[in-house]
C-alpha positions, -999 to 999 in steps of 0.1 A, spaced: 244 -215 102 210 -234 115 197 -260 98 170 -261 74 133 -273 93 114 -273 63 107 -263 30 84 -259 0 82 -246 -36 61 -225 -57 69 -207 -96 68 -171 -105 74 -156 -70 84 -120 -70 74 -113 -31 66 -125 -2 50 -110 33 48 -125 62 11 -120 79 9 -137 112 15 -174 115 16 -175 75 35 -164 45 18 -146 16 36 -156 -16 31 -130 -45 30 -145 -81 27 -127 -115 1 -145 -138 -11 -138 -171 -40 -114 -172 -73 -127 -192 -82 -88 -196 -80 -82 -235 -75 -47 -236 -64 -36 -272 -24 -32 -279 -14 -33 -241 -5 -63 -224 -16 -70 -188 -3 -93 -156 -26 -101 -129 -17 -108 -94 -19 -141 -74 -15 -147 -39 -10 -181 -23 -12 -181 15 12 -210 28 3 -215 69 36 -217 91 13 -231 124 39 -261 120 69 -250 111 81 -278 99 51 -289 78 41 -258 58 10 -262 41 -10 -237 11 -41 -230 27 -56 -209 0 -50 -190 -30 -66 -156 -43 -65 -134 -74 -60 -101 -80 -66 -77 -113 -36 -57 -121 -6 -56 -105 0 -58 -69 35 -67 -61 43 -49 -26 80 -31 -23 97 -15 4 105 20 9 140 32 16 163 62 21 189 70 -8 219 89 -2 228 117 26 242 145 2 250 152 -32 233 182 -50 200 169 -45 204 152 -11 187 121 -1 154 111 -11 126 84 -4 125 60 -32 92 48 -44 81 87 -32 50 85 -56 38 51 -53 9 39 -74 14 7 -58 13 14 -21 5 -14 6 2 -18 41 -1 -49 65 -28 -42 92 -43 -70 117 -71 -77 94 -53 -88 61 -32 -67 34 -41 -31 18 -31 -20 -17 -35 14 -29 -44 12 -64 -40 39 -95 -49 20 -128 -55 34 -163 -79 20 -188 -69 28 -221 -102 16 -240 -127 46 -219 -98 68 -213 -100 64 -175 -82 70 -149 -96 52 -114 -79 57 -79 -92 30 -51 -79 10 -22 -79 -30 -25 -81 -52 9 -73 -88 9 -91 -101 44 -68 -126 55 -93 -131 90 -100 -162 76 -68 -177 64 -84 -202 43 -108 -180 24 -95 -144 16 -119 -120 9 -110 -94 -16 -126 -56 -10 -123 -24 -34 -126 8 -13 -135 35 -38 -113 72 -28 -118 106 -45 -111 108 -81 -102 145 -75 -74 153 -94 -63 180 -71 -54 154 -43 -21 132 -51 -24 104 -30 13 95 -16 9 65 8 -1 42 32 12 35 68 6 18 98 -7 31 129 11 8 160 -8 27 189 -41 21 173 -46 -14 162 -72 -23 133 -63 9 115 -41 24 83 -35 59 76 -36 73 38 -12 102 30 -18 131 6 -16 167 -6 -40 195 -21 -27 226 -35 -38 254 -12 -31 286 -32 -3 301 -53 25 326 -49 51 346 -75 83 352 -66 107 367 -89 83 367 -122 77 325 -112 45 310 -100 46 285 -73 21 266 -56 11 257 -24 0 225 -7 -16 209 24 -6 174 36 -29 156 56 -36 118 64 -69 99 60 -74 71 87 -93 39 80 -111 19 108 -122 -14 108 -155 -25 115 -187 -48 113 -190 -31 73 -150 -33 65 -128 -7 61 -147 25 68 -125 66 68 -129 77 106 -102 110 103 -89 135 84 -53 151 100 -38 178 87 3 176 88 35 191 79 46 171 52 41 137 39 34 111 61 62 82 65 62 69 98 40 67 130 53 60 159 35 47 198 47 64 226 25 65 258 -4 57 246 -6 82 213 7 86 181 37 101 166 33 113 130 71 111 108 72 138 79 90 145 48 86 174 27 112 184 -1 98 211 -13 
């Protein structure tokens, strides 16, 4: 194989994501939050710069609350009874790289108020040498499960968040069912951050986009 160029060390890594010219290493740290009878890890990140390859060098380091360690989705299986499915299908932890920096989608729980609080979290990475963290507060209606976020390669500086409301009800054979809408939120970047532009109403929930002549081509998944 081809030699090593270079290397470098760090403890507790779990992930890492390449952002541009840098790697953004993903370390779990013990959380000072004192929450009674549950037991917390925070986040760190520590951005290494790749400029040189063969001298990389830790530019900065920034902290997150909670949990933020990113994972891949993936297709499982082809048949079987239930066929194939996404994992990670309802992901609290969604995340997204976009040119600005890293986006997490963020469900958390406080057990002391009985809260439950639904947000996205933005690590700025325009400045690789002092990330700037941003909480981007989303409805706390309980009606809307929030299922994702993706990237949007035909328009640059922008995310897309995926989820569903019900729409109604039906009965069928003595059985209630109900009925949802899928849509997908898009976030643009400006002067003041990351700011909701659209709302797009689609047939399922969003996995993919694709660029193809100058537009966008939305992927969907609905099991139901």
């Amino acid at each position: 194989g081809s030699p090593f160029l270079a290397s470098c060390s760090a403890g507790q890594v779990e992930r890492v994501v390449k952002f541009k010219d840098n790697l953004v290493l993903f370390r779990r740290v013990q959380s000072t939050d004192t929450q009674k009878y549950y037991y917390y890890r925070d986040t760190e990140l520590e951005i290494y710069s790749l400029a040189d390859p063969l001298k990389p060098v830790k530019v900065s380091t920034v902290k997150l609350t909670g949990s933020y360690i990113p994972y891949y989705w993936y297709w499982c299986g082809s048949a079987g009874f239930w066929g194939g499915y996404w994992f990670n299908y309802y992901s609290n932890d969604s995340w997204v790289t976009t040119d600005h920096g890293l986006v997490f989608y963020r469900n958390s729980y406080d057990y002391q108020t009985r809260t439950r609080l639904r947000q996205l979290v933005s690590v700025n990475l325009d400045t690789i040498t002092a990330p700037k963290v941003e909480e981007i507060p989303l409805s706390q209606n309980t009606d809307q499960t929030y299922l994702g976020l993706v990237p949007d390669p035909a328009q640059q500086g922008t995310f897309l968040m995926s989820y569903r409301e019900p729409s109604g009800s039906y009965t069928s054979s003595g059985k209630t069912f109900t009925s949802y809408k899928y849509y997908a939120l898009r976030y643009q970047y400006g002067v003041n951050g990351w700011l909701q532009t659209d709302k797009i109403n689609l047939p399922g929930q969003l996995m993919k986009t694709f660029a193809s002549g100058g537009e966008t081509l939305f992927l969907t998944y609905d099991y139901t």
